[in-house]
C-alpha positions as a Python dict, from the first residue, in 0.01 Angstrom:
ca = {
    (1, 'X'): (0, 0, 0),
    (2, 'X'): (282, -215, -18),
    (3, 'X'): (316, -579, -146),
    (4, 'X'): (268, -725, 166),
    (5, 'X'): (-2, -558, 232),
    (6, 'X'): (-172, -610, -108),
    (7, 'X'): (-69, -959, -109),
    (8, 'X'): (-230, -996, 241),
    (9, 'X'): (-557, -816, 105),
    (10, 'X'): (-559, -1086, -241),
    (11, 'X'): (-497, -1404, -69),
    (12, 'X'): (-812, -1472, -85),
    (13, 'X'): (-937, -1384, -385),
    (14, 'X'): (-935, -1601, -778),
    (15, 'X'): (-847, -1459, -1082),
    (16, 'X'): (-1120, -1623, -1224),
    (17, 'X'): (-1441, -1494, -1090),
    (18, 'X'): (-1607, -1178, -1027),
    (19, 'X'): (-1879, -1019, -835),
    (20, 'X'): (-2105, -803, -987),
    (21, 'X'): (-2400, -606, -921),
    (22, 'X'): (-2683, -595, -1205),
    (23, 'X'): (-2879, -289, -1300),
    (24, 'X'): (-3163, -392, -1076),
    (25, 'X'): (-2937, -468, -759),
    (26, 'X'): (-2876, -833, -793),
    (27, 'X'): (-2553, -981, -727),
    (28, 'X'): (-2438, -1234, -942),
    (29, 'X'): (-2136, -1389, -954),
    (30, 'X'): (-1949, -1449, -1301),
    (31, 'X'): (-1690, -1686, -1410),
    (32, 'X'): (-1405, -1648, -1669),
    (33, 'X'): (-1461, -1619, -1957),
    (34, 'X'): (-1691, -1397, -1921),
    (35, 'X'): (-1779, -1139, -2223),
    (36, 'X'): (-1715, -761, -2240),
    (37, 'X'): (-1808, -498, -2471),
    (38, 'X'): (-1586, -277, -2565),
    (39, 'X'): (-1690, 126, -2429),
    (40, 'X'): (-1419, 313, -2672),
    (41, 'X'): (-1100, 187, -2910),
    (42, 'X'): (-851, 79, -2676),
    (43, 'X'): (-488, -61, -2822),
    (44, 'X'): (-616, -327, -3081),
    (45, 'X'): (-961, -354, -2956),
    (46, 'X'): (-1253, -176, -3142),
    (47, 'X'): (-1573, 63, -3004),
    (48, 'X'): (-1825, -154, -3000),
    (49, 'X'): (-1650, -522, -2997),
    (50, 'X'): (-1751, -819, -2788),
    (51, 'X'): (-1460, -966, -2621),
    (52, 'X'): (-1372, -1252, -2369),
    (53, 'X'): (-1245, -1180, -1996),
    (54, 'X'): (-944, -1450, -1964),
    (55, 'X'): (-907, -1321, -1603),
    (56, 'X'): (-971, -1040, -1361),
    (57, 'X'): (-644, -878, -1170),
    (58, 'X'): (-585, -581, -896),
    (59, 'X'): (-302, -327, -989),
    (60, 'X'): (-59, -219, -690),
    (61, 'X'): (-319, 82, -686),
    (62, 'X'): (-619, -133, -671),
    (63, 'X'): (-772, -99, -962),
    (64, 'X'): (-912, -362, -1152),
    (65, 'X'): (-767, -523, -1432),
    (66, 'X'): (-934, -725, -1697),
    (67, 'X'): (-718, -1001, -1938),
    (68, 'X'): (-786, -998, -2261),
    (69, 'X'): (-628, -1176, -2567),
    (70, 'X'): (-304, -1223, -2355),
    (71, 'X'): (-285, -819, -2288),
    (72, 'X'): (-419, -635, -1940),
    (73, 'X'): (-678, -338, -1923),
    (74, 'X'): (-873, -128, -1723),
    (75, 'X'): (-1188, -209, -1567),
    (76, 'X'): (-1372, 131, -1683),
    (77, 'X'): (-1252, 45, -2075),
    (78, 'X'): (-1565, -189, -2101),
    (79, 'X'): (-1932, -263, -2045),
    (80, 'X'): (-1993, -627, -1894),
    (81, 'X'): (-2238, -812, -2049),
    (82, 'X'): (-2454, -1008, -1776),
    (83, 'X'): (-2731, -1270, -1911),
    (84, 'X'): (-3042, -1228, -1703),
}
């Protein structure tokens, strides 16, 4: 995919929400911040830690990116914590 293409693709999406679906196959949709906990030590953050989603990105490969403390990580680094 190309930039065009992937900028094509994003134009209509926000960096600032996401769409998830919930253990028990709800959708709900969440808004920055949002918290995170973190699945396994990853650069500075800690096994274990709750943590704040500043925004959520796509890499050129299309895989999701989450911002955190001004630093970018993958998606699959992190269990997110919905309310019910």
């Amino acid at each position: 995919m190309d930039e065009k293409q992937l900028a094509e693709l994003l134009k209509f999406s926000n960096p600032k929400v996401l769409y998830v679906v919930t253990w028990n196959n709800l959708l709900k949709l969440l808004f920055c911040p949002f918290k995170v906990q973190v699945i396994g030590d990853i650069g500075e953050l800690k096994k274990g830690e709750i943590v704040w989603v500043e925004e959520v990105k796509v890499t050129m490969e299309l895989k999701t990116v989450f911002k955190i403390k001004e630093k970018y990580y993958y998606h699959h680094h992190f269990e997110i914590q919905v309310d019910e």
